[in-house]
VOFIVEX-610681 format. One record per residue (C-alpha): residue in one letter; chain; x, y, z. Coordinates in nm, 4 decimals, padded with zeros to 6 digits. Example, Ala and Ser with C-alpha at 12.3 -4.5 7.8 and 13.67 -1.06 7.14 Angstrom:
REM VOFIVEX-610681
+------+-----+----------+----------+----------+
: type : mol :       c1 :       c2 :       c3 :
+------+-----+----------+----------+----------+
:    A :   A :  01.2300 : -00.4500 :  00.7800 :
:    S :   A :  01.3670 : -00.1060 :  00.7140 :
+------+-----+----------+----------+----------+
//
This chain:
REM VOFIVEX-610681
+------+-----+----------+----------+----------+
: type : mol :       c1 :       c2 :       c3 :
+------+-----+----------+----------+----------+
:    X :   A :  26.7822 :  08.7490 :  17.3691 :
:    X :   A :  26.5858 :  08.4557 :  17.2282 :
:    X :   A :  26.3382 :  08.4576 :  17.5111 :
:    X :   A :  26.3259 :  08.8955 :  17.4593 :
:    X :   A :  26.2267 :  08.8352 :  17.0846 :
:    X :   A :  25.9628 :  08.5617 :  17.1556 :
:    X :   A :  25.7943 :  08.7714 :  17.4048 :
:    X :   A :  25.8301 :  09.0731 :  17.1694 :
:    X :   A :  25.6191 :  08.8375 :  16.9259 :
:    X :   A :  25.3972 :  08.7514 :  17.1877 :
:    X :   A :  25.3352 :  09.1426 :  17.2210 :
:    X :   A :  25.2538 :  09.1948 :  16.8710 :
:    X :   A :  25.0463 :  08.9067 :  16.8229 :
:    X :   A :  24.8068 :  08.9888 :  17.0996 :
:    X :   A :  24.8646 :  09.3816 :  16.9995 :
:    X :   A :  24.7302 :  09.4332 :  16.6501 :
:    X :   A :  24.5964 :  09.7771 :  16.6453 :
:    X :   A :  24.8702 :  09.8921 :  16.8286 :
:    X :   A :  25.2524 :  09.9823 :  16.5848 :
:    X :   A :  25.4918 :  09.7432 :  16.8028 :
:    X :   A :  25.8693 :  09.7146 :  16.8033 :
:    X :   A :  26.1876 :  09.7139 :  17.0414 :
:    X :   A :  26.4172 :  09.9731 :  17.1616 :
:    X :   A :  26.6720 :  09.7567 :  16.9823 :
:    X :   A :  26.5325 :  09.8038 :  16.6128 :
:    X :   A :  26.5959 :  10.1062 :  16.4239 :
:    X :   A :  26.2120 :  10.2125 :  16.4822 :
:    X :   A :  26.3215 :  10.4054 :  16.8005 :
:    X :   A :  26.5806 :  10.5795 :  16.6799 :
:    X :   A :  26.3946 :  10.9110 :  16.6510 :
:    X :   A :  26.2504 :  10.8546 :  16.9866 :
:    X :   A :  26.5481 :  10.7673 :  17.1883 :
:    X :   A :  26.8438 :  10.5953 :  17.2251 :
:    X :   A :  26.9908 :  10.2729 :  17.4279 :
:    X :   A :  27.2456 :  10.3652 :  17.7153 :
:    X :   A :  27.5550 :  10.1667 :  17.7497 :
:    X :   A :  27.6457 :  10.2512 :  18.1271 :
:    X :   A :  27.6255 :  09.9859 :  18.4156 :
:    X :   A :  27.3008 :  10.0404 :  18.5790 :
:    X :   A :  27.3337 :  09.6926 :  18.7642 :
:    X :   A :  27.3834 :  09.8634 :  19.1022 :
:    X :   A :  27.0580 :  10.0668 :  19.0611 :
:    X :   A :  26.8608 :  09.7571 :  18.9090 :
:    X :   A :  26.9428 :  09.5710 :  19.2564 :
:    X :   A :  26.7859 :  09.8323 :  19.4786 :
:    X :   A :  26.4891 :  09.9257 :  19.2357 :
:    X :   A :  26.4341 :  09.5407 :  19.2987 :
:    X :   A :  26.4113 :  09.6184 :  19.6509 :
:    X :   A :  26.1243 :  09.8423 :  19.6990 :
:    X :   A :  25.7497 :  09.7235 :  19.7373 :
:    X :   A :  25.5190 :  09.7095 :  19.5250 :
:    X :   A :  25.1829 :  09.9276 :  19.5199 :
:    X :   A :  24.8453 :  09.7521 :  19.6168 :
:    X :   A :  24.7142 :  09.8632 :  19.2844 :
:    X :   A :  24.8055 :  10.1263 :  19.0673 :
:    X :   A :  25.1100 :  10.2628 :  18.9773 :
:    X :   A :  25.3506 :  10.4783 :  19.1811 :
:    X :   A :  25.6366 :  10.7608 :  19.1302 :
:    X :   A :  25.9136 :  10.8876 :  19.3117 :
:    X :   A :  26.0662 :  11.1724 :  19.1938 :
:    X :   A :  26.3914 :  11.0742 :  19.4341 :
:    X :   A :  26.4809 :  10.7502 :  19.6021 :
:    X :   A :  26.7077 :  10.7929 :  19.8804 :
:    X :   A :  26.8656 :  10.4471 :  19.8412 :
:    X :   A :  26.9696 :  10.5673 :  19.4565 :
:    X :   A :  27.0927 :  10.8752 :  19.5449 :
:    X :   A :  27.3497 :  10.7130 :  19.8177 :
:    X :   A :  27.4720 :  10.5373 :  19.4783 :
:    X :   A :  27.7199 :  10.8328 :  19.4791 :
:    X :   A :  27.9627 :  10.7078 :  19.2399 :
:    X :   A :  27.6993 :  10.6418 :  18.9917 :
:    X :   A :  27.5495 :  10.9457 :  19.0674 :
:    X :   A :  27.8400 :  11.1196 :  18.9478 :
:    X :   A :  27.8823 :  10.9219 :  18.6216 :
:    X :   A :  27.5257 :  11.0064 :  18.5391 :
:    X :   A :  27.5497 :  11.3988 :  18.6093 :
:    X :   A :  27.8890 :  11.4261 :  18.4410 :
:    X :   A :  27.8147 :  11.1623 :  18.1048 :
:    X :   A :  27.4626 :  11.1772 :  18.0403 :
:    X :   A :  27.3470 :  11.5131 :  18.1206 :
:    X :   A :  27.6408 :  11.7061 :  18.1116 :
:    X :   A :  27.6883 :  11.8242 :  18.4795 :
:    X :   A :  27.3737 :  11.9520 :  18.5005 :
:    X :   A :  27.2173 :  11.8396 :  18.8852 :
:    X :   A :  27.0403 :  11.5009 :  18.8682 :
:    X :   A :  26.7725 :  11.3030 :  19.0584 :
:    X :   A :  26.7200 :  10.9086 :  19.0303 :
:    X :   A :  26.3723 :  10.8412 :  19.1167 :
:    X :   A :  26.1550 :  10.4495 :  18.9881 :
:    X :   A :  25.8152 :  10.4511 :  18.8525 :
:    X :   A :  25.6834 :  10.1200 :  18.9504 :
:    X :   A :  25.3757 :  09.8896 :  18.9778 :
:    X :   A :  25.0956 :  09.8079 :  18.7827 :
:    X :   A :  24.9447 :  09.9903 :  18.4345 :
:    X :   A :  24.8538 :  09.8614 :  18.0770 :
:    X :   A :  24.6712 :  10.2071 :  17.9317 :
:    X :   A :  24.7830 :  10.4573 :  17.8015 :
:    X :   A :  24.6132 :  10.7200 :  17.9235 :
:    X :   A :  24.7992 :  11.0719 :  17.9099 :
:    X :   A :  25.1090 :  11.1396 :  17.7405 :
:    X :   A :  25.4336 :  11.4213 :  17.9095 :
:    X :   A :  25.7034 :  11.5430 :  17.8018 :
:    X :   A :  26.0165 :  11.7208 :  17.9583 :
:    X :   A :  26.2685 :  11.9791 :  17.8250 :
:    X :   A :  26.5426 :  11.7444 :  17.8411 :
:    X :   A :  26.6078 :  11.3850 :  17.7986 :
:    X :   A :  26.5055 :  11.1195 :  18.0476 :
:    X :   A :  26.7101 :  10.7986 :  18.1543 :
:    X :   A :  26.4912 :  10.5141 :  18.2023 :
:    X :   A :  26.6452 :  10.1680 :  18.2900 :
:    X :   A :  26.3858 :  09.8577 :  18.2807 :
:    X :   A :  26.3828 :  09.6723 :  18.6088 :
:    X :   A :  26.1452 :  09.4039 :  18.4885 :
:    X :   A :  26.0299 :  09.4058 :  18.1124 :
:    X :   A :  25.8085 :  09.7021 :  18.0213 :
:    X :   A :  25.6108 :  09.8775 :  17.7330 :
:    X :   A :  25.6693 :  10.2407 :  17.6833 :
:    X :   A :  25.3956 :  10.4168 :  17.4802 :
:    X :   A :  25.5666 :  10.6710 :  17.2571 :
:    X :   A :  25.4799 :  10.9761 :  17.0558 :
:    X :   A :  25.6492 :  11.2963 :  16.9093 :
:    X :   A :  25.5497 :  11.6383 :  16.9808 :
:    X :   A :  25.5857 :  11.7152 :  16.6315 :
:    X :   A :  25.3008 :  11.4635 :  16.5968 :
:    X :   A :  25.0723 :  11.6936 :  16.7362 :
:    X :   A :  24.8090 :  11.8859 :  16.5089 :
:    X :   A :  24.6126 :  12.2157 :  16.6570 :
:    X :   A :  24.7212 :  12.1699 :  16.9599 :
:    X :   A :  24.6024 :  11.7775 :  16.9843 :
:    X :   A :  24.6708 :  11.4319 :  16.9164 :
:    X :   A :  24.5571 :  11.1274 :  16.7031 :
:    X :   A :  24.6480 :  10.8384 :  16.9351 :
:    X :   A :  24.7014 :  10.6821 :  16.6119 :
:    X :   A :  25.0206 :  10.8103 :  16.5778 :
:    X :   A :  25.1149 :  10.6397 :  16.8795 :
:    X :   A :  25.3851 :  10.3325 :  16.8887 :
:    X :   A :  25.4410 :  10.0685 :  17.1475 :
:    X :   A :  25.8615 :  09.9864 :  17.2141 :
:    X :   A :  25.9103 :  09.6732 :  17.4202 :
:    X :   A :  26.1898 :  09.7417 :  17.6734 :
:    X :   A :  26.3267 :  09.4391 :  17.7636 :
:    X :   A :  26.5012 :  09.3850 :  18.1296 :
:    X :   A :  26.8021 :  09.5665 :  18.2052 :
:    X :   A :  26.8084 :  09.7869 :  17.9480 :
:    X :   A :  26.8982 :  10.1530 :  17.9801 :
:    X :   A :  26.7112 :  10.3596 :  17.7232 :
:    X :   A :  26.7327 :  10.7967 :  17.7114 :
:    X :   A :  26.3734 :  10.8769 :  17.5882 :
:    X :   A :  26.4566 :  11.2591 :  17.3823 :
:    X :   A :  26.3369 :  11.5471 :  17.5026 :
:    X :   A :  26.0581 :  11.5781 :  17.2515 :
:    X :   A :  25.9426 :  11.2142 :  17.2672 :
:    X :   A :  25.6125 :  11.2071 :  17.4325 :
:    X :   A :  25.5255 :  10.9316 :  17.6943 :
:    X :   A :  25.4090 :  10.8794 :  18.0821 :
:    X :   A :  25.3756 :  10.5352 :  18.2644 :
:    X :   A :  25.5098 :  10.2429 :  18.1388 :
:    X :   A :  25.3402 :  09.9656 :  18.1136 :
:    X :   A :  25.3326 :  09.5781 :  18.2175 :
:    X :   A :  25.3853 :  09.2779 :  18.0327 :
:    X :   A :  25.3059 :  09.0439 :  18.3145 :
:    X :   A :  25.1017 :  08.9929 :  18.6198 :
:    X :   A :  25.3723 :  09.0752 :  18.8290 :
:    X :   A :  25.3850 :  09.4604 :  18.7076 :
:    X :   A :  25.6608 :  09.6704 :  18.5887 :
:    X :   A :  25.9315 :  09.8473 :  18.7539 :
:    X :   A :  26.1375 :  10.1392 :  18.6080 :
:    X :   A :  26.4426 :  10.3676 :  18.7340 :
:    X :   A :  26.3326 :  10.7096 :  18.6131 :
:    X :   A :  26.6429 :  10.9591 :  18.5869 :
:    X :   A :  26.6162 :  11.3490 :  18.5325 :
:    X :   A :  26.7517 :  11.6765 :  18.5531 :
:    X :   A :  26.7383 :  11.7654 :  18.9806 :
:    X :   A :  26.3487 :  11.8607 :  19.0299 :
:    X :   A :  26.1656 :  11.7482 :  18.7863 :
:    X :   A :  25.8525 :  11.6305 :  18.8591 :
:    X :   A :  25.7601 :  11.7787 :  19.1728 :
:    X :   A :  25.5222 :  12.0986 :  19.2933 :
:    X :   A :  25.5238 :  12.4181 :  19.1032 :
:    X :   A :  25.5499 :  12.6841 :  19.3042 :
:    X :   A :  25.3585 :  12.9415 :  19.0813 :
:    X :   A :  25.0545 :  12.9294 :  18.8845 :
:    X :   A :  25.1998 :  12.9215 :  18.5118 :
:    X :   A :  25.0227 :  13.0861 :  18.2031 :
:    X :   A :  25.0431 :  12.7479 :  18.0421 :
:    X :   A :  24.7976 :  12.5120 :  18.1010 :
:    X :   A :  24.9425 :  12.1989 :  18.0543 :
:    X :   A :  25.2436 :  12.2817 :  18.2919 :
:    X :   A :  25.1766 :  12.0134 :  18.5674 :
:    X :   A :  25.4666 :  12.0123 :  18.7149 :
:    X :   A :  25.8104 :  12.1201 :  18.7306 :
:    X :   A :  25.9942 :  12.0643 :  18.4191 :
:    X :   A :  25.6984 :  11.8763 :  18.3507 :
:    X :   A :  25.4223 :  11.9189 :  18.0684 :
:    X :   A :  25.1180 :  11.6794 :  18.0292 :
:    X :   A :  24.7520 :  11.6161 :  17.8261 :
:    X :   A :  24.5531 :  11.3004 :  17.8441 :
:    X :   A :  24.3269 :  11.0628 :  17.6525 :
:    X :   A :  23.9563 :  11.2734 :  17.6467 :
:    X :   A :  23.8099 :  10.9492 :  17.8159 :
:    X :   A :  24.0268 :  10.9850 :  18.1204 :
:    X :   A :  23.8040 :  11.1040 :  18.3711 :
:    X :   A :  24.0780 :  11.0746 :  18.6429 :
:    X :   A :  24.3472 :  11.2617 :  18.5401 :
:    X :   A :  24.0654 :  11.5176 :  18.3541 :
:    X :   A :  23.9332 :  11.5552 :  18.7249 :
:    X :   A :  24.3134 :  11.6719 :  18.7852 :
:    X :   A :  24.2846 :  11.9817 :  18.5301 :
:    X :   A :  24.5009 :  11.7496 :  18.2588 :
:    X :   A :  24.3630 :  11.8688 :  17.9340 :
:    X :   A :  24.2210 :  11.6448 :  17.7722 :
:    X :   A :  24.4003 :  11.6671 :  17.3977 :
:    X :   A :  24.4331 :  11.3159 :  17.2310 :
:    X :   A :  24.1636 :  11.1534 :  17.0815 :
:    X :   A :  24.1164 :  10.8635 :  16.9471 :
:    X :   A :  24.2108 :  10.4899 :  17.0830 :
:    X :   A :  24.2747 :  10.4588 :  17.4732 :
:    X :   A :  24.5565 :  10.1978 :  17.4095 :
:    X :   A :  24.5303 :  09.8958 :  17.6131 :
:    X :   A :  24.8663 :  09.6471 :  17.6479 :
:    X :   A :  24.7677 :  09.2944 :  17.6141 :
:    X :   A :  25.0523 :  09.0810 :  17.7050 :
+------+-----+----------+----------+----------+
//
């Protein structure tokens, strides 16, 4: 805990434009929660996979989780009440902020290494965009299991050392993945899976991600 706090000081000291706390102060409670299951099983096999070259990557579904049956269960029956469930990692390397999603349902997210999640609220939003401003940095320290609300805004974690970060990612059975029709809504990306990014993101703007927050493209100094 001692060494969790000094690097959350670390964080804040080399992060002054940027609102920082933990996932353990009462800062996050309207943005999620901290989960008490035993994710230790999962945390072994997340360590497991390779890393990227560069860049971050996603996996809706990791085969090696999902033969975690008897977790599996827990999860589907405890945390999101027997609805069908995928366990998928977000892993590698990213200190920007960049776009922001959001789900209709909570999301599980256990920290493999120590991580930076970028959070805002949808209620945040004004006109259909958002002030970056009202964005604020939670330091997730290793082996915690966090459930990020359903209106919490956020996308890929990020790093707080040169080795990169690594994340389990758990959702409702689908999430994530192709849409089969065109929907009315623009910023339906995926399924289950709305998204806008910073206006100076050419990338994801190249995508057809609107580009709806303005302001400060957050970088993570660590």
């Amino acid at each position: 805990m001692v060494k969790q706090m000094s690097k959350l000081t670390e964080l804040k000291q080399k992060n002054p434009n940027l609102d920082f706390y933990c996932v353990c102060d009462m800062a996050f409670a309207r943005y999620g929660c901290i989960v008490k299951q035993d994710f230790s099983a999962l945390i072994e096999e997340a360590k497991k996979l390779p890393y990227p070259a560069e860049g971050s990557k996603y996996e809706a579904s990791v085969p090696s989780f999902e033969a975690l049956t008897d977790l599996r269960a827990v999860v589907k029956e405890e945390l999101f009440g027997e609805l069908e469930v995928q366990l998928g990692n977000c892993w590698g390397y990213n200190n920007k902020l960049n776009a922001l999603e959001w789900h209709k349902n909570s999301e599980i997210n256990v920290a493999v290494t120590d991580m930076v999640l970028l959070l805002a609220k949808l209620d945040d939003m004004e006109d259909g965009k958002l002030d970056s401003a009202k964005v604020k940095a939670f330091f997730v320290p290793q082996g915690t299991a966090i459930e990020v609300y359903a209106d919490s805004l956020h996308y890929c974690p990020c790093q707080t050392s040169d080795e990169g970060f690594n994340s389990v990612v758990i959702l409702p059975k689908d999430t994530n993945t192709a849409l089969e029709n065109k929907p009315a809504d623009p910023l339906i990306f995926a399924k289950n899976k709305w998204i806008f990014c910073c206006e100076d993101n050419e990338e994801l703007k190249a995508k057809g991600v609107a580009p709806l927050m303005y302001g400060e493209n957050y970088t993570v100094n660590y």
